[in-house]
C-alpha positions, 0 to 999 in steps of 0.5 A: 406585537411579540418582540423577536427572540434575541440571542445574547451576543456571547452565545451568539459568539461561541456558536460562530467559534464552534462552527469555524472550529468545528469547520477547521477540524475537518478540514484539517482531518481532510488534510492529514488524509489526502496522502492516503489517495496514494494507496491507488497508485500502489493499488493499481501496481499491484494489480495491472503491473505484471501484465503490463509489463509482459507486453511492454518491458518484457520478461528480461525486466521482470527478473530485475523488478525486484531489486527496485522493490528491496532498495528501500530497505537500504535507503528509507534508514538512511533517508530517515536519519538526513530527515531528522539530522538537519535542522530546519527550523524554516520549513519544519522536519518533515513539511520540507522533504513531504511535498519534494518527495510527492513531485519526484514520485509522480513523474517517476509513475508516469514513467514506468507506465510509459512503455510501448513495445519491447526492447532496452529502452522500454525496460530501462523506463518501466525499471528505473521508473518504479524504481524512483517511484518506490523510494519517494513514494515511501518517503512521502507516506511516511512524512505524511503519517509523521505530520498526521500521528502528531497533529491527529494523535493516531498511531500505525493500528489507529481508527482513523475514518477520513483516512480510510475514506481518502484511500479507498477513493484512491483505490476507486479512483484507479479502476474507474479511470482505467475503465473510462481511459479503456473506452476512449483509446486501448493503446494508451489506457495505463499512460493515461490513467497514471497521469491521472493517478498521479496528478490527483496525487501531488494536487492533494500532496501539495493541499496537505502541504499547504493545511498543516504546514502551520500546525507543527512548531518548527523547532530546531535541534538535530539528532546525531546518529551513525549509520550503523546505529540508524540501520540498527534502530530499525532492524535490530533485534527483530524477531525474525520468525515473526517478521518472516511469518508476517512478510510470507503472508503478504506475498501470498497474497501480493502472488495471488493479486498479481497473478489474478489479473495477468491470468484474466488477461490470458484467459481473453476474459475481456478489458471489462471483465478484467476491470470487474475482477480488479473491481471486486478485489478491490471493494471487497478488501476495502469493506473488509478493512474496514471491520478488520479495523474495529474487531481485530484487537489481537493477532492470534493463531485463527487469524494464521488459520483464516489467511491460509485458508483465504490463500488457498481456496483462490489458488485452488480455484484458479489452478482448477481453471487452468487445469481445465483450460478454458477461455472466455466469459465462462471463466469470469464467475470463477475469477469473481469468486477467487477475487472475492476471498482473496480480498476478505483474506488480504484484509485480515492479513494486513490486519495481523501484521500491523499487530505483529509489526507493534510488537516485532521488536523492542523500543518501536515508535508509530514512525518506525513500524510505518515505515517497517510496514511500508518496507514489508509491502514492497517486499511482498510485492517483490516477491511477487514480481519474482513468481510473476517473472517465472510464470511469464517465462514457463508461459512463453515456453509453454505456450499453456495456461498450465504455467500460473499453476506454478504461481498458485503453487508457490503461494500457497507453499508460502502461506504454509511456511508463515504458518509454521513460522507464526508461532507466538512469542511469549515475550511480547504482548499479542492485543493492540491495548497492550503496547505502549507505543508513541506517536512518533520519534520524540521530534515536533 
């Protein structure tokens, strides 16, 4: 009778250690990324809130839209220093405001998708909410990639896999439940999906919370700083034509995202062909992220060329649309089409301002540039929602589909201009192995 093959009891050992070590690595990678799921609700703003507005809050509230999109630049400094000053030797730095900031963002989402006609009262909800909504949002990001840059050792230009998986569910995850709420019942199909949205939202913040609270020491010590010397820390000595070229950039873009879907609405393309369009948009910037990600090493000026470039065909194709006044399925291959470049030329555009970012000023650390990051979004997204309030007002006067020729047009003026303003500086370095940046704020 052979004798059975017996493990020695020390291997056998370190195999179950390995395995529960491997098995806890990836939960804990799966927990530094659940914030990443929030890009979907950003995601979802960006591309189905200019139209919901217009039926809802109205043109009045649009003209206002933006002041919610540039109070960040005064408050995350300030939240950034209450952040760091107090000790919280209890909870940890950041494990304390991360879950908080989750659960204030999420009912304040709902709220500015909650709008049903036209009035006071319904602009009030769309404003205040987005308003809220942005400054938790942003505060929760950053404590996340705070926690994440110390536990997962990756900073803003980092290849981080699950992260990018989490968020490209999230972006998923917004059209397919604006899909599937639009079969079920029209009328309530973005209340519905920001519920959601932002119910997946604070389940993963407090999952992430829960994963990771443990992993951080909780050391005491405070950091004493002025206001002054906080906002200063952040907005000191910037290159301004750098960062200017970087922001120009992105609202090109963020105008032409915008405008995309509210023109397909316009144009009575149909719910379906407004989701395929947001769809597109949506996978096609995912996969080109993705290799953006890995080849981009260096911003340069074929980087410039290829954004302006990526601005200008879509706008081209769409101004031709609106130029020939067509309604209907015919138009949807030409949205397809814009939606498509659109997307390969975002990607790379986000990919060459997390490069200028690194080097857009002296003594930067991964938790500032997130944060500088962060505030250049929404500041593009403001913008954005400026040009969309001057479309909808010469669209109502007009009564023409003419009017987003205005938009397209101040897109692709705006990528000129960040061409022009993206000249090189000789003082700083241009590829990602030539920064020394930290992982964070010299803080556990």
């Amino acid at each position: 009778m052979v004798d059975c093959i017996r493990f020695p009891p020390k291997t056998f050992w370190s195999l179950a250690l390995d395995i529960k070590g491997k098995y806890e690595s990836n939960v804990q990678k799966i927990g530094l990324s659940c914030d990443a799921f929030s890009t979907g609700c950003l995601i979802m703003c960006l591309l189905f809130f200019v139209p919901y507005v217009a039926n809802n809050g109205g043109t009045f509230v649009m003209w206002f839209l933006p002041l919610a999109c540039i109070v960040p630049f005064a408050v995350m400094p300030l939240m950034y220093m209450a952040i760091h000053k107090y000790d919280t030797l209890l909870f940890g730095r950041y494990h304390f405001v991360m879950p908080i900031s989750a659960f204030v963002a999420a009912p304040f989402f709902v709220m500015a998708w909650s709008a049903v006609g036209v009035g006071a009262s319904q602009s009030c909800l769309v404003f205040f909410g987005i308003l809220i909504f942005a400054v938790a949002i942003m505060i929760y990001r950053y404590c996340a990639f705070s926690v994440r840059a110390r536990l997962g050792g990756v900073s803003i230009v980092d290849k981080y896999p699950v992260y990018e998986i989490v968020c490209a569910v999230g972006c998923v995850a917004a059209a397919v439940a604006f899909a599937l709420f639009l079969r079920y019942d029209q009328a309530t199909v973005y209340i519905n999906t920001a519920y959601v949205m932002s119910g997946v939202t604070v389940l993963l913040a407090l999952a992430q919370y829960l994963i990771t609270f443990y992993g951080i020491p909780r050391l005491g010590g405070r950091r004493v700083e002025s206001v002054k010397s906080v906002f200063y820390s952040f907005f000191g000595g910037l290159d301004v034509k750098m960062y200017l070229s970087a922001l120009f950039f992105e609202a090109a873009y963020a105008i032409v995202a915008a405008l995309l879907v509210y023109f397909g609405f316009v144009l009575n393309v149909g719910m379906y062909g407004i989701i395929s369009v947001a769809a597109t948009v949506i996978v096609v910037y995912g996969i080109s992220a993705y290799f953006c990600a890995r080849c981009i090493k260096r911003r340069s000026m074929k980087l410039s060329v290829m954004n302006i470039v990526c601005v200008t065909l879509p706008c081209g194709v769409l101004a031709l649309l609106a130029a020939l006044n067509k309604t209907g399925d015919g138009v949807l291959a030409g949205l397809i089409i814009a939606a498509v470049i659109l997307g390969v030329g975002g990607a790379v555009a986000v990919r060459q301002t997390k490069l200028r970012l690194l080097t857009v000023k002296p003594r930067v650390t991964s938790g500032s540039v997130f944060i500088l990051f962060d505030l250049t979004m929404f500041a593009a997204a403001g913008l954005a929602l400026l040009v969309a309030a001057v479309v909808a007002n010469v669209l109502q006067w007009s009564l023409s589909v003419t009017a987003f020729i205005y938009g397209f047009a101040i897109a692709v003026v705006l990528a000129a201009v960040a061409m022009i303003l993206c000249s090189r500086p000789k003082r700083v370095p241009a590829s990602v192995d030539e920064v020394a940046i930290g992982t964070g704020d010299n803080e556990a």
